[in-house]
C-alpha positions in Angstrom: -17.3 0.8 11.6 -20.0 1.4 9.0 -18.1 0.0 6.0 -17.3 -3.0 8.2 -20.9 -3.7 8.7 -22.0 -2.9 5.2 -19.8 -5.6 4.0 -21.7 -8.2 6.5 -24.7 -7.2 5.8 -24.0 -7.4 2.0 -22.1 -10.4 1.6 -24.7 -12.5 4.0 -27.8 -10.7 1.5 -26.0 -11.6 -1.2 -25.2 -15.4 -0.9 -28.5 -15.7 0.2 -30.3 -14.5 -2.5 -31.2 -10.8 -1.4 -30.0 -7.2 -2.5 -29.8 -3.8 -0.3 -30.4 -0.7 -0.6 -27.6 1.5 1.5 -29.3 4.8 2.8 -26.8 7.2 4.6 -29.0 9.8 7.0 -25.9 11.4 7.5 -27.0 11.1 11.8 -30.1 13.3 10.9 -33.4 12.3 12.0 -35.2 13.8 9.5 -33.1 12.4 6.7 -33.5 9.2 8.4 -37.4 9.4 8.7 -37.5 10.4 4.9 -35.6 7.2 3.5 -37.2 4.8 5.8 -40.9 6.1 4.2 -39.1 6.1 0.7 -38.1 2.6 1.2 -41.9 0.9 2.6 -43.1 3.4 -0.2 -40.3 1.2 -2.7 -41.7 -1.9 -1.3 -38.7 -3.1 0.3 -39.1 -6.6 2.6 -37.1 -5.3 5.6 -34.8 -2.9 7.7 -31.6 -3.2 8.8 -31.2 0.1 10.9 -28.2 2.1 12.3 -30.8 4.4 14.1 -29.9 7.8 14.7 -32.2 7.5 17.9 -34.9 10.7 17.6 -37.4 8.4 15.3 -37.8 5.6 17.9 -41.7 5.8 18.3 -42.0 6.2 14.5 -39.5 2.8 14.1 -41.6 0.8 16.5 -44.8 1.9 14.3 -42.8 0.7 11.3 -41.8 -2.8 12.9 -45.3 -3.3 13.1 -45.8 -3.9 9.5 -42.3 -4.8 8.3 -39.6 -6.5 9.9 -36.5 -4.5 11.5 -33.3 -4.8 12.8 -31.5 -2.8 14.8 -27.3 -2.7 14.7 -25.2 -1.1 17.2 -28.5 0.3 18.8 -31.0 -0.6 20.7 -34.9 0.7 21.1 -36.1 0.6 25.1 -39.6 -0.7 25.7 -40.0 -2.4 22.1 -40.4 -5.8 20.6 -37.8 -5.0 17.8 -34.7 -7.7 17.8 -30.7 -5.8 17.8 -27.4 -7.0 17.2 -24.8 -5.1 18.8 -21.0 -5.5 20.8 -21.4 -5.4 24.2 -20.8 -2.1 25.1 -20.2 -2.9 29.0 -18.0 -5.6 28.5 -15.8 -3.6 26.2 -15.3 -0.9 28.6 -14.4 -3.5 31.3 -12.0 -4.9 28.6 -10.2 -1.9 28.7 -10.3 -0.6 32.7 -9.5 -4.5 33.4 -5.9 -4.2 31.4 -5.3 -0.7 33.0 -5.6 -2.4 36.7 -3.0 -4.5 35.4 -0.4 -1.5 34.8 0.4 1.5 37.0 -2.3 3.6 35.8 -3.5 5.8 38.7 -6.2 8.4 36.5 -8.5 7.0 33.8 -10.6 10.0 32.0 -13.3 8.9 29.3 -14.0 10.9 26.5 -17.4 10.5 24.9 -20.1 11.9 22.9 -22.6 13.1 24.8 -24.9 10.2 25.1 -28.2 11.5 24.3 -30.4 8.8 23.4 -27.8 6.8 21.6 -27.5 3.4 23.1 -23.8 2.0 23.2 -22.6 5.8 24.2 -25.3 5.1 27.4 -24.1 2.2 28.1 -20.0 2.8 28.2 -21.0 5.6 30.4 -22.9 4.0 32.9 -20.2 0.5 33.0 -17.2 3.4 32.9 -18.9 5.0 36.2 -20.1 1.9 38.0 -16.1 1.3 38.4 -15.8 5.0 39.2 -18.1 3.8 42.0 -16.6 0.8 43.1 -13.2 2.4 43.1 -14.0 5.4 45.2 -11.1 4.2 47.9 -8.9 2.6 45.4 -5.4 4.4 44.1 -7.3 5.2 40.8 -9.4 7.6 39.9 -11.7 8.2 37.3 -13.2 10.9 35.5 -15.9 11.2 32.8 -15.8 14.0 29.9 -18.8 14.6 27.7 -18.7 16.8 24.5 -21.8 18.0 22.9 -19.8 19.1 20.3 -17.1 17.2 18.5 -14.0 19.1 16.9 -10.6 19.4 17.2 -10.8 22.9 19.1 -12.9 21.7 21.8 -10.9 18.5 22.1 -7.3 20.2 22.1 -8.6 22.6 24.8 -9.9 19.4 26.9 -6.5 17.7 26.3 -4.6 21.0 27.8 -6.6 20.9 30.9 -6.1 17.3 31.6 -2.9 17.5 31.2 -2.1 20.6 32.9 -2.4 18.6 36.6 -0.1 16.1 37.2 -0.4 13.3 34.1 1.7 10.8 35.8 0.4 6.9 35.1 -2.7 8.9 33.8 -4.5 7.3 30.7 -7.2 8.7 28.8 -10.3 6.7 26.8 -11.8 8.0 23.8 -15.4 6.4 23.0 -15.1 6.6 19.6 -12.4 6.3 17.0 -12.9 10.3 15.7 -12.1 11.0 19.4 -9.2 9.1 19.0 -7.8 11.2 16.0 -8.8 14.3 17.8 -6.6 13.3 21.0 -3.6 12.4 19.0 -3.6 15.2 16.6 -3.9 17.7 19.8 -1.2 16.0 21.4 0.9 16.5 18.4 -0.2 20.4 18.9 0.1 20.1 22.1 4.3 18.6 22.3 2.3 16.2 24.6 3.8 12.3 23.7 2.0 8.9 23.9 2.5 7.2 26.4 5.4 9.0 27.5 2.9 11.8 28.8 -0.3 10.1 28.8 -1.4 6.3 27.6 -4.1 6.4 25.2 -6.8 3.4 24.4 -9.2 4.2 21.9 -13.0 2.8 20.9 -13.2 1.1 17.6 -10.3 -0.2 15.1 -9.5 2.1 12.9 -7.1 2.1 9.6 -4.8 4.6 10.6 -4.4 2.9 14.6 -1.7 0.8 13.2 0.0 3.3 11.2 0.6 5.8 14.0 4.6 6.7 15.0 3.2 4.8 18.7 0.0 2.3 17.0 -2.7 2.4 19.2 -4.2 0.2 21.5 -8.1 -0.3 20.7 -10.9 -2.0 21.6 -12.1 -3.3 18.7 -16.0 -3.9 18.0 -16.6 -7.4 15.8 -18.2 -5.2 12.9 -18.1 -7.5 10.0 -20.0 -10.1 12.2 -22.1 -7.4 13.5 -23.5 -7.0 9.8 -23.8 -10.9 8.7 -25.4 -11.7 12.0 -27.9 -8.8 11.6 -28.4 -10.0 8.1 -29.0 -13.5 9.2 -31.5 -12.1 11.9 -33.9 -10.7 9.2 -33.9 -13.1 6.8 -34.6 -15.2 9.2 -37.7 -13.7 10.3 -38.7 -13.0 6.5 -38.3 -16.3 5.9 -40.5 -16.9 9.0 -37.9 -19.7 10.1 -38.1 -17.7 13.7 -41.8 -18.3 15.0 -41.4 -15.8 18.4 -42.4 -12.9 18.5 -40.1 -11.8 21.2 -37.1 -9.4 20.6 -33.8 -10.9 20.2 -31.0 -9.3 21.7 -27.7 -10.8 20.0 -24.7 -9.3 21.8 -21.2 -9.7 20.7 -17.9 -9.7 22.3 -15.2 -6.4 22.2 -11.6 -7.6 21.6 -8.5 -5.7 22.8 -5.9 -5.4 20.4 -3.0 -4.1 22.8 0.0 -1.8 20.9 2.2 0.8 21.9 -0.1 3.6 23.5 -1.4 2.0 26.7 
């Protein structure tokens, strides 16, 4: 996803006459908050910012005085433009293609969702159809992991499939999720799809490469990064007079394989 984005953003900056500065917070706030008052103290024109969502009162001081962009993330209650897929319909993408199959128990993995935008979002479009399909033939479960590693995800994978795992199919919301779900099912002697289908958040290298290559829904991320870039040249170039946030959102695609 991030190299993706990088390559947007760089190409777009580049053509156009600009050159970036990559700062990796490593999802710390503190690391994050450092580098962004490193960079106004470098002088830099702009931000283009992957927030890690603790610093969001100290970003909307910043995008007083400089201009900032927001990818992937977005900042409630501030004037500060983003460019981001769109979370809900991606999640729809996916449930919308299991409706057309025999599935019959949809779990979603996820981060826990914190303050982090698109993980709020999935959620709450994944259990609005939980809602609407509470006397439909499917059901649907939501599973949310503070903690990310293959021990808590093998053990999560063990209970799910210790009840019946018949036309059952599991989401992951990211793509580490995804490698965590099919290396435990490897542990586990648990096969794809022949056990459980599997459709994954976010295109990843190794999707295609799998024994069963896995279905994904796949975020636009190199457009994500020029359209972002775009978005703040713009402004710096004070080519966009209004002063009201812009919120660019951009379509999910769903690459269907072998796993769902």
């Amino acid at each position: 996803y991030s190299m993706d984005v990088l390559r947007g953003i760089e190409e777009y900056c580049s053509q156009e006459g600009y050159k970036i500065f990559i700062c990796d917070a490593k999802n710390s706030g503190a690391r994050e908050r450092n580098y962004i008052e490193e960079m106004v103290n470098r002088g830099v024109d702009g931000f283009i910012l992957n927030t890690t969502g603790e610093n969001d009162l100290f970003i909307k001081g910043i995008s007083l005085e400089h201009p900032v962009v927001l990818i992937g993330r977005k900042i409630k209650n501030s004037n500060i433009s983003s460019v981001a897929a769109d979370n809900a319909q991606g999640v729809k993408l996916a449930i919308e293609h299991l409706l057309k199959t025999n599935c019959r128990r949809i779990s979603y993995l996820t981060p826990a969702p914190g303050n982090v935008s698109p993980r709020i979002e999935r959620v709450e479009t994944f259990e609005h159809f939980a809602a609407l399909s509470a006397c439909s033939h499917i059901s649907f479960e939501c599973i949310k992991f503070e903690v990310i590693d293959r021990a808590h995800v093998m053990d999560t994978l063990e209970t799910l499939t210790a009840r019946s795992s018949q036309n059952h199919t599991i989401i992951t919301g990211n793509g580490l999720l995804s490698l965590h779900v099919v290396q435990a099912a490897k542990a586990l002697n648990k096969r794809i799809p022949e056990d459980f289908s599997l459709i994954g958040f976010d295109e990843t290298e190794w999707s295609e490469i799998l024994k069963n290559p896995l279905t994904v829904v796949a975020q636009p991320t190199y457009d994500i990064g020029c359209t972002a870039a775009k978005e703040i040249i713009t402004t710096l170039r004070k080519e966009n007079e209004s002063h009201e946030a812009r919120i660019t959102l951009l379509p999910f695609s769903l690459i269907v394989r072998e796993t769902a």
